[in-house]
ChimeraX commands (.cxc) that place a marker at each C-alpha (Angstrom):
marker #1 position 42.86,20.18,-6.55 radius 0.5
marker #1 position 39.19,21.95,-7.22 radius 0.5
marker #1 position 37.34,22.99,-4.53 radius 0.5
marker #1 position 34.34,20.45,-4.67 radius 0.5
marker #1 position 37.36,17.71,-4.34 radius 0.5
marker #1 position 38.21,19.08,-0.96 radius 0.5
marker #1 position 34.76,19.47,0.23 radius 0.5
marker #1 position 34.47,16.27,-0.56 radius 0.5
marker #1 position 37.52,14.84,0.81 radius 0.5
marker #1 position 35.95,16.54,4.28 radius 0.5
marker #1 position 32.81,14.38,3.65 radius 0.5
marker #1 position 34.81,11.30,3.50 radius 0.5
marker #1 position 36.76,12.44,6.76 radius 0.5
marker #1 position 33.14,12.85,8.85 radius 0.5
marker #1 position 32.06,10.06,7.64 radius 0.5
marker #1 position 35.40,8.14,9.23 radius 0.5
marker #1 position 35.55,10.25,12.17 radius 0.5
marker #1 position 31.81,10.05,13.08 radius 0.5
marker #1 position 30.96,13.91,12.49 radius 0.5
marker #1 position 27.93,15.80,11.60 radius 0.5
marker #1 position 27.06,17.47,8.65 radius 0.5
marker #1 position 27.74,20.41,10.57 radius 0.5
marker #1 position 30.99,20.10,11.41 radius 0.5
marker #1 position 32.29,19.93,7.71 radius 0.5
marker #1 position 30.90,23.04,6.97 radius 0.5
marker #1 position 32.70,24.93,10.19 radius 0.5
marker #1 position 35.90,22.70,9.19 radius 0.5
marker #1 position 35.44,24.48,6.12 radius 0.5
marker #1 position 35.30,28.21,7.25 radius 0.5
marker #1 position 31.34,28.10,6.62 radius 0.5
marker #1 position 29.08,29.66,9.12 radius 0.5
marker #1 position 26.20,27.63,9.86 radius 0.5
marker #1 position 24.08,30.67,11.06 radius 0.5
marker #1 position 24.67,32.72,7.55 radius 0.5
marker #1 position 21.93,31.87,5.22 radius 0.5
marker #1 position 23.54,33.67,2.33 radius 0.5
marker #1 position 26.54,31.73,2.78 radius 0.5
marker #1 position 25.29,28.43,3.02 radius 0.5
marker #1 position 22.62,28.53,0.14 radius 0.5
marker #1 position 25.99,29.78,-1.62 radius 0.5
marker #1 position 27.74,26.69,-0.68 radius 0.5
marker #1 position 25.07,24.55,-1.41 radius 0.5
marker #1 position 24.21,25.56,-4.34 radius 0.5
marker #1 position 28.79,24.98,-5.51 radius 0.5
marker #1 position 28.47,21.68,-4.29 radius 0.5
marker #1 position 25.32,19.92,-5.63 radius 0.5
marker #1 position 26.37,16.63,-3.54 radius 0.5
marker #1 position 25.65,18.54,-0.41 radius 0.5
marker #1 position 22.14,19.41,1.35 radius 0.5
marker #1 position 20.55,22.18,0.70 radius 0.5
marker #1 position 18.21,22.31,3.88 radius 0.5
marker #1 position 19.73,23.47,6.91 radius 0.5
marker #1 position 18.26,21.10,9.07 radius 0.5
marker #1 position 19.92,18.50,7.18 radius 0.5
marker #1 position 23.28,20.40,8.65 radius 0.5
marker #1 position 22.65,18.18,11.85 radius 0.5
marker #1 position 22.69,15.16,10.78 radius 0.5
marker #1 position 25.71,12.95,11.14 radius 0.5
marker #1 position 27.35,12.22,7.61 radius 0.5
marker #1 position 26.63,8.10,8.38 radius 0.5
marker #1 position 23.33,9.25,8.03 radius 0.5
marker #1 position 23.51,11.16,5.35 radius 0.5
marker #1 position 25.74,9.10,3.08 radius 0.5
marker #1 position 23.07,6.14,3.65 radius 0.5
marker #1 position 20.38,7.61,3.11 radius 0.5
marker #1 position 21.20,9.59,-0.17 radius 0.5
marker #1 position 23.40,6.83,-1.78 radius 0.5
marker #1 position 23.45,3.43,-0.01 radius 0.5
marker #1 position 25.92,1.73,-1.87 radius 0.5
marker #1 position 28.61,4.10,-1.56 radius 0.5
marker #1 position 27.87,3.64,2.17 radius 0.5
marker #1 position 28.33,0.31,2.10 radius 0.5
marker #1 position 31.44,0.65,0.90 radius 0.5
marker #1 position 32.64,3.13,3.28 radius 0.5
marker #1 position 31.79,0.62,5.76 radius 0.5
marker #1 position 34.00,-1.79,4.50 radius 0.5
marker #1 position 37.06,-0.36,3.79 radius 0.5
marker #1 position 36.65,2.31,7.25 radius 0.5
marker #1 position 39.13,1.21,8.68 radius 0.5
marker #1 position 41.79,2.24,6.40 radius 0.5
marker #1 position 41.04,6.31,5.83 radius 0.5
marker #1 position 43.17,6.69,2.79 radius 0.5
marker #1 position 41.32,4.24,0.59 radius 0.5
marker #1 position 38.15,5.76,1.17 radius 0.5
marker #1 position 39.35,8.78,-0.38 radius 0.5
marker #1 position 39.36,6.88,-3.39 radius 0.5
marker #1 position 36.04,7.60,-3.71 radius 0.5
marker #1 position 36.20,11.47,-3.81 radius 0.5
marker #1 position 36.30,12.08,-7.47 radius 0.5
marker #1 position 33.16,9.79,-7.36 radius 0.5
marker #1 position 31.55,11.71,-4.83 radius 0.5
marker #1 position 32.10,14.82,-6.95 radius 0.5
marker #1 position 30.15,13.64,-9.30 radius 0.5
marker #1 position 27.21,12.98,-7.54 radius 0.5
marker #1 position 24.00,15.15,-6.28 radius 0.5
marker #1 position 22.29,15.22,-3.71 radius 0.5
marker #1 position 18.72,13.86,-3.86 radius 0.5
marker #1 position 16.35,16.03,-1.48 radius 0.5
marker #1 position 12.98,13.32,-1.42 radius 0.5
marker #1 position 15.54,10.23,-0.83 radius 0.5
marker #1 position 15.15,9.60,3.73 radius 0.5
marker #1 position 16.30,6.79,4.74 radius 0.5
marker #1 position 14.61,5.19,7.63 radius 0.5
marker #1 position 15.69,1.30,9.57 radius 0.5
marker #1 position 11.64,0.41,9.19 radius 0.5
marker #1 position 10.49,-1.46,6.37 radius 0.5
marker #1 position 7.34,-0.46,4.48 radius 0.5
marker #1 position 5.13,-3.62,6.33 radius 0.5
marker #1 position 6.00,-2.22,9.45 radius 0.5
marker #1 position 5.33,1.16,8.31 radius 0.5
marker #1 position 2.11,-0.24,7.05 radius 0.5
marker #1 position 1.00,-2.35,9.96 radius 0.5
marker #1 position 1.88,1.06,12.29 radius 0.5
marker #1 position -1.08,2.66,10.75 radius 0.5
marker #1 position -3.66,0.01,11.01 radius 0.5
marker #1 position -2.35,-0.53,14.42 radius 0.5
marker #1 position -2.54,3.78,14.88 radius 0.5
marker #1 position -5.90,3.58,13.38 radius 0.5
marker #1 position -7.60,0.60,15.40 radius 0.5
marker #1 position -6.38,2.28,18.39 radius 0.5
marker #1 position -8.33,5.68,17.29 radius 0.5
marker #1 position -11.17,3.66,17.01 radius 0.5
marker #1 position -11.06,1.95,20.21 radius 0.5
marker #1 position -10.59,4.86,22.22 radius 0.5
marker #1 position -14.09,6.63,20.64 radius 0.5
marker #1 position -15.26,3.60,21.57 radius 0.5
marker #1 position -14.10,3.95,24.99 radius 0.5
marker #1 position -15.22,7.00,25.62 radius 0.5
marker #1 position -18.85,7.10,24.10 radius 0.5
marker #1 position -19.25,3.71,26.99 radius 0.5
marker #1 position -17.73,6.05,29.44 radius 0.5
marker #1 position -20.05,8.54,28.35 radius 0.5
marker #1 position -22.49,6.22,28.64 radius 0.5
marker #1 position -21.82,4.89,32.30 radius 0.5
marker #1 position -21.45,8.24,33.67 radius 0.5
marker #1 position -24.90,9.17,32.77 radius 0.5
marker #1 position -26.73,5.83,34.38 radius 0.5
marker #1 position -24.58,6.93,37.91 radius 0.5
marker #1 position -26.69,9.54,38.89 radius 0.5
marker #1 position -29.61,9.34,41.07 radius 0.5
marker #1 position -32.95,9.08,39.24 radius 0.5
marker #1 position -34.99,11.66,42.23 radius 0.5
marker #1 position -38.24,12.27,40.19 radius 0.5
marker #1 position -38.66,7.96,40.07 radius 0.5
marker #1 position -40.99,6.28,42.63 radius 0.5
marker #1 position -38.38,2.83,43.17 radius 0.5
marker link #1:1,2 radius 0.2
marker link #1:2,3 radius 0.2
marker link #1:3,4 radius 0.2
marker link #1:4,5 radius 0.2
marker link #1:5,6 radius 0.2
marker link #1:6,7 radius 0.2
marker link #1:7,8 radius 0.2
marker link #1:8,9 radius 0.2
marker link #1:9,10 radius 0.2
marker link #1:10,11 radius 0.2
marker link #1:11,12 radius 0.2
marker link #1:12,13 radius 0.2
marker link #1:13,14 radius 0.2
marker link #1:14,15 radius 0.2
marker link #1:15,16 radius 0.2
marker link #1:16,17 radius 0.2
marker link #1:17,18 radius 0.2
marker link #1:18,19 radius 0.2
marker link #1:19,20 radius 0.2
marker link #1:20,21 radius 0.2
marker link #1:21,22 radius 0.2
marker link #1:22,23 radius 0.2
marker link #1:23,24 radius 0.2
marker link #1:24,25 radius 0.2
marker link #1:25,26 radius 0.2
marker link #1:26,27 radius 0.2
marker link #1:27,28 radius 0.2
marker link #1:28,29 radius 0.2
marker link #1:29,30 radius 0.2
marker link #1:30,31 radius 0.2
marker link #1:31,32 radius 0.2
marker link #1:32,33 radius 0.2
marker link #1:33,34 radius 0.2
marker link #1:34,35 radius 0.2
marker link #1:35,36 radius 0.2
marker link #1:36,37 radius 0.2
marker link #1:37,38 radius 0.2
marker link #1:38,39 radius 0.2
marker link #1:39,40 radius 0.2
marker link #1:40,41 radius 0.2
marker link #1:41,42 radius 0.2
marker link #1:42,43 radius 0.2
marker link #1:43,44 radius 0.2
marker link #1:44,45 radius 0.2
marker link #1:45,46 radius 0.2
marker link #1:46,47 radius 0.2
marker link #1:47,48 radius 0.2
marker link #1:48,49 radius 0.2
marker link #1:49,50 radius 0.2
marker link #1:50,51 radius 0.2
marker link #1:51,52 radius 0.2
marker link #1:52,53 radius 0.2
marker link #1:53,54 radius 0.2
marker link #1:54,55 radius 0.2
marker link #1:55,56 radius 0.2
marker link #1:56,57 radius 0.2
marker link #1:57,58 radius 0.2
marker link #1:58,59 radius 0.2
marker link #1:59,60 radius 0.2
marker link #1:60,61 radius 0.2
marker link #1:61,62 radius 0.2
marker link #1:62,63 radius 0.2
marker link #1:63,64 radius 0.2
marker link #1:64,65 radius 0.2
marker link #1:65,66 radius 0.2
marker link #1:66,67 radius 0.2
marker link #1:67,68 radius 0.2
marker link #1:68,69 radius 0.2
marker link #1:69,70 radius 0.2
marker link #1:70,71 radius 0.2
marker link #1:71,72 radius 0.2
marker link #1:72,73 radius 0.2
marker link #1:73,74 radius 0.2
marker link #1:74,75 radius 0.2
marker link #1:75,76 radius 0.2
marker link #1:76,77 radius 0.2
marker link #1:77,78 radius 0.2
marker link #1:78,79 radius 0.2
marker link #1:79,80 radius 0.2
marker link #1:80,81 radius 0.2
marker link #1:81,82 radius 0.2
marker link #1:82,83 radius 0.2
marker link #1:83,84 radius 0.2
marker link #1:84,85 radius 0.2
marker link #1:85,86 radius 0.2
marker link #1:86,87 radius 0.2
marker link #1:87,88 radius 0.2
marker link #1:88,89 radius 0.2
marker link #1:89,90 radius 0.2
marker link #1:90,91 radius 0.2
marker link #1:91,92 radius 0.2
marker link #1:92,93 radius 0.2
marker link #1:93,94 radius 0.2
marker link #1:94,95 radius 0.2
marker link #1:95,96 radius 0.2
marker link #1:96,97 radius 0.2
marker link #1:97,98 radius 0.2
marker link #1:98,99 radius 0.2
marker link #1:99,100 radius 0.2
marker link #1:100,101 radius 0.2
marker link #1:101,102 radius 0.2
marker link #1:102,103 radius 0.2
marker link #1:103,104 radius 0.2
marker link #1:104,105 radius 0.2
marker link #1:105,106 radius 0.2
marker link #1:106,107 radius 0.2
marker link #1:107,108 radius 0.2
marker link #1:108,109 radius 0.2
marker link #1:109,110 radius 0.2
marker link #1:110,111 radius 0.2
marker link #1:111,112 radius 0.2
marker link #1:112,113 radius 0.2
marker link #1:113,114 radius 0.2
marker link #1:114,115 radius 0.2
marker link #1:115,116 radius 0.2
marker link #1:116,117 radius 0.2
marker link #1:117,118 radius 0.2
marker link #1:118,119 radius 0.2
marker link #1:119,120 radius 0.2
marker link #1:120,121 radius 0.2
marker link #1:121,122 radius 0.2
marker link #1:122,123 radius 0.2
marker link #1:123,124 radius 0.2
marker link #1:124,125 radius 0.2
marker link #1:125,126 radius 0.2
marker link #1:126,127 radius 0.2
marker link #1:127,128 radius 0.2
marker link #1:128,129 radius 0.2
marker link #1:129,130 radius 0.2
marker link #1:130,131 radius 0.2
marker link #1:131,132 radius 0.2
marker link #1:132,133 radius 0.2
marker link #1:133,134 radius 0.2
marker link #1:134,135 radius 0.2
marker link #1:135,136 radius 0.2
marker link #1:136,137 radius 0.2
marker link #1:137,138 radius 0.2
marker link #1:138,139 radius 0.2
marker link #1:139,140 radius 0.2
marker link #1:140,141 radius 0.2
marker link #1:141,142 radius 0.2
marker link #1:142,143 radius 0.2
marker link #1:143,144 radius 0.2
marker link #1:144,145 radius 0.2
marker link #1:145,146 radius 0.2
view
C-alpha cells in the first residue's frame, strides 16, 4: 500500500467521521504550523489543498465542493465505512482543483444580492443628501425680518 492510498483512505475516514481537513493531517504525523512540511505534503498528494486555510475546513466540505459526485456517493453508501473505501484508488487519482468553491446559493440569488446591495447604496446617498438637506432648513434664519 503507497502512501497517497493511505492518505487517502484518511480522507475517506473524515469524511465518515465528520472531521476537518485538519485533523487528517495531525492523524497523519503532519504539523499544521510547519510550512515546509505541509507545502511538502501538498505538493505528494495533488488531491489535497494546497492553501492552509483550506486545512479548516471539514472534509464534507471539501469533498463537495472539489468533486460533487464523488460526494454524492459518499453520502449514499455512509453508512457502511468499508465500501466507501472503495473509492480510494479513485481518489488517488484525482487533483485538487484550487478555483472550484462550492457555495448552497445559486447564481440568481447571487445575482439578485447585488442589485439588492446596490439599490440599497443608492438609497442611503439618497437618505443622507435629504438629511443633509433638513438639517440645514432647522436653523434659525436671525438676519430675516419674519
Amino acid at each position: 500500500m503507497s502512501d497517497s492510498t493511505k492518505v487517502a483512505e484518511w480522507l475517506v475516514i473524515g469524511f465518515v467521521k465528520h472531521w476537518r481537513m485538519g485533523q487528517i493531517t495531525s492523524a497523519l504525523g503532519v504539523d499544521l504550523e510547519d510550512d515546509a512540511a505541509m507545502m511538502e505534503f501538498s505538493n505528494a498528494y495533488p488531491f489535497l489543498p494546497v492553501s492552509k486555510w483550506e486545512y479548516r475546513a471539514p472534509v464534507r466540505a471539501f469533498i463537495a465542493s472539489q468533486w460533487p459526485k464523488l460526494n454524492e456517493w459518499l453520502l449514499k453508501h455512509e453508512s457502511t465505512p468499508v465500501s466507501c473505501l472503495a473509492v480510494v484508488p479513485k481518489i488517488v487519482g484525482l487533483k485538487c482543483s484550487q478555483t472550484n468553491k462550492s457555495t448552497f446559493i445559486d447564481n440568481k440569488d447571487l445575482a439578485d444580492g447585488v442589485r439588492t446591495r446596490l439599490d440599497m447604496k443608492i438609497t442611503k446617498a439618497g437618505n443622507a443628501a435629504r438629511r443633509t438637506q433638513r438639517l440645514s432648513h432647522q436653523r434659525g434664519a436671525w438676519n430675516v425680518c419674519k
